[in-house]
C-alpha positions in Angstrom: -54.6 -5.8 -27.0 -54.9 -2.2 -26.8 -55.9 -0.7 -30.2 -52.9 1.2 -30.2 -50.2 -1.9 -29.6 -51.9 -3.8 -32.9 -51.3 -0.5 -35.1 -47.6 0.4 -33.7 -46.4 -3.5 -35.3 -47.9 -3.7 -38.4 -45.8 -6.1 -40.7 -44.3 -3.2 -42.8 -43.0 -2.2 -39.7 -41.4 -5.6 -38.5 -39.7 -5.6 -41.9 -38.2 -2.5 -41.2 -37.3 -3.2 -38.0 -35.4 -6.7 -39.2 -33.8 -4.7 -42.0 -32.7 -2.0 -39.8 -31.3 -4.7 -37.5 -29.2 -6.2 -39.5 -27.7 -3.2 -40.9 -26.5 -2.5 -37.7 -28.5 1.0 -36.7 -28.6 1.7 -33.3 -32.2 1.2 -31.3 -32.3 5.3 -31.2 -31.5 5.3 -35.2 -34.5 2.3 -35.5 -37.0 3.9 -33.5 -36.8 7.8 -34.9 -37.1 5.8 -39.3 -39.8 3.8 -37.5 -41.9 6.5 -35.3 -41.8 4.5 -32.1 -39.9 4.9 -29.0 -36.5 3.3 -28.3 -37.8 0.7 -25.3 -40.5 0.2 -28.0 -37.9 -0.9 -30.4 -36.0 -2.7 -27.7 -39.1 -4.6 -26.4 -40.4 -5.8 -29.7 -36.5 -6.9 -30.3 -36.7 -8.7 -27.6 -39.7 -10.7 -28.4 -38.3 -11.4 -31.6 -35.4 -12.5 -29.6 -32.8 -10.9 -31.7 -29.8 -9.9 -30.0 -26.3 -8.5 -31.3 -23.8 -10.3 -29.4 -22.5 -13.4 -29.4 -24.1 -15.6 -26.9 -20.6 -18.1 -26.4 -18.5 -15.0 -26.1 -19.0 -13.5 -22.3 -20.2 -9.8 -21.9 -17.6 -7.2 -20.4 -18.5 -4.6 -18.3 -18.3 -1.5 -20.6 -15.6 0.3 -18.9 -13.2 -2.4 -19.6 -14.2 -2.2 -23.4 -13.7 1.0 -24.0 -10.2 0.6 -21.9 -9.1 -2.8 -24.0 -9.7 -0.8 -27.2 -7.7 1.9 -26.7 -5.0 0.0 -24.8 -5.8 2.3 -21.6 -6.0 1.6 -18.0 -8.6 2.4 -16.4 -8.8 5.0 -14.1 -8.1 4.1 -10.3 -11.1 4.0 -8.0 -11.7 6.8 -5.8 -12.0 5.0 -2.6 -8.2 4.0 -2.9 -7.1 7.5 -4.1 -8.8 8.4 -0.6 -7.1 5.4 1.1 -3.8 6.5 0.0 -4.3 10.0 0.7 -5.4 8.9 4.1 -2.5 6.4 4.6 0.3 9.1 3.3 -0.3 11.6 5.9 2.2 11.5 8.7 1.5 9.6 11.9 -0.3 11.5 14.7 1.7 13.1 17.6 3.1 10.9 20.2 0.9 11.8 22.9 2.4 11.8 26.2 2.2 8.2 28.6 0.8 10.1 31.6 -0.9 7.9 33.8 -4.3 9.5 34.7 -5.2 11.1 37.5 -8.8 10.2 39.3 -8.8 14.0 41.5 -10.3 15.9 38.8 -13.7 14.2 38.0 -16.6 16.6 37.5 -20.0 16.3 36.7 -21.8 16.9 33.3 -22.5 20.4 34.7 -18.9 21.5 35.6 -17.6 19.9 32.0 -16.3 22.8 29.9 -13.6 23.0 26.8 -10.8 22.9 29.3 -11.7 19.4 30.9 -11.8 15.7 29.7 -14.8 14.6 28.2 -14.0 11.0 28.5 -17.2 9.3 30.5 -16.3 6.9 33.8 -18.9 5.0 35.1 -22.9 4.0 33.5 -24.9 7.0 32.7 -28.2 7.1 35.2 -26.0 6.0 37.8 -24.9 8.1 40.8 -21.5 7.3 40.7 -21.4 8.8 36.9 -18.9 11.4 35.9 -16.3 13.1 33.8 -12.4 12.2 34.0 -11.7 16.1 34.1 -8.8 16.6 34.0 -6.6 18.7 31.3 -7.3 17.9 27.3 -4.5 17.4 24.8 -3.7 20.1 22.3 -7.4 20.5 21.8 -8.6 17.1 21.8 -11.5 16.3 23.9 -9.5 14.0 26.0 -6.5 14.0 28.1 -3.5 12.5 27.3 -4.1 9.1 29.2 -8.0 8.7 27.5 -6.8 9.9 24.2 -4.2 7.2 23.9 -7.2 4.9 24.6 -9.8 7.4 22.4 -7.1 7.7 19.1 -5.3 4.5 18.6 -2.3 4.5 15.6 -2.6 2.8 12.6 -2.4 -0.9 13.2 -0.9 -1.8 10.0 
């Protein structure tokens, strides 16, 4: 061992560290009497194998002990505040069971805002294009592709 490690636990320390233990100060409160750090304290506490709880009596997670003490719920998680927020909103727009049209296709060239994005065919081939026709109140795709594209809820 280092030099250092055999003076920080000398056997006037230990004693203190017992005593301190078993009065109940916190590692923090051990380690600034004692003139070591905290993981110091812990680690030598550890060899020692002293521990404060109960080994028959399982650990809580420390949100719920703070909650059972105080008789308080605790707080809802955020993901479901999100969930709910998302499931309150009203349900899209109907949009419109046109059936689609096939005159309109365009190239990746001729696609602008005012066309349907929506992609028919593989990319690379020649037969690739655009549907092209009119978009839906500003989506990217007309009415027959963004039934397909935005499906409701299926809950």
């Amino acid at each position: 061992m280092p030099a250092t490690a055999q003076q920080t636990w000398t056997d006037e320390r230990v004693e203190i560290l017992r005593s301190h233990f078993e009065a109940g100060l916190s590692c923090r409160e051990i380690a600034a009497d004692i003139g070591v750090s905290r993981n110091a304290v812990i680690g030598k506490l550890t060899r020692l194998n002293l521990t404060r709880r109960n080994s028959d009596e399982p650990r809580q997670p420390r949100r719920q002990r703070a909650t059972k003490t105080l008789g308080l719920k605790p707080p809802p998680r955020r993901q479901y505040e999100i969930l709910a927020a998302i499931y309150a909103k009203p349900q899209p727009a109907v949009i419109p069971n046109n059936p689609i049209d096939e005159a309109h296709r365009c190239s990746l060239l001729e696609l602008g805002d005012d066309r349907c994005r929506w992609p028919i065919g593989t990319p690379g081939e020649d037969s690739f294009c655009f549907c092209g026709n009119v978009p839906f109140d500003g989506l990217p795709y007309c009415p027959g592709h963004s039934r397909m594209a935005y499906r409701p809820y299926s809950r």
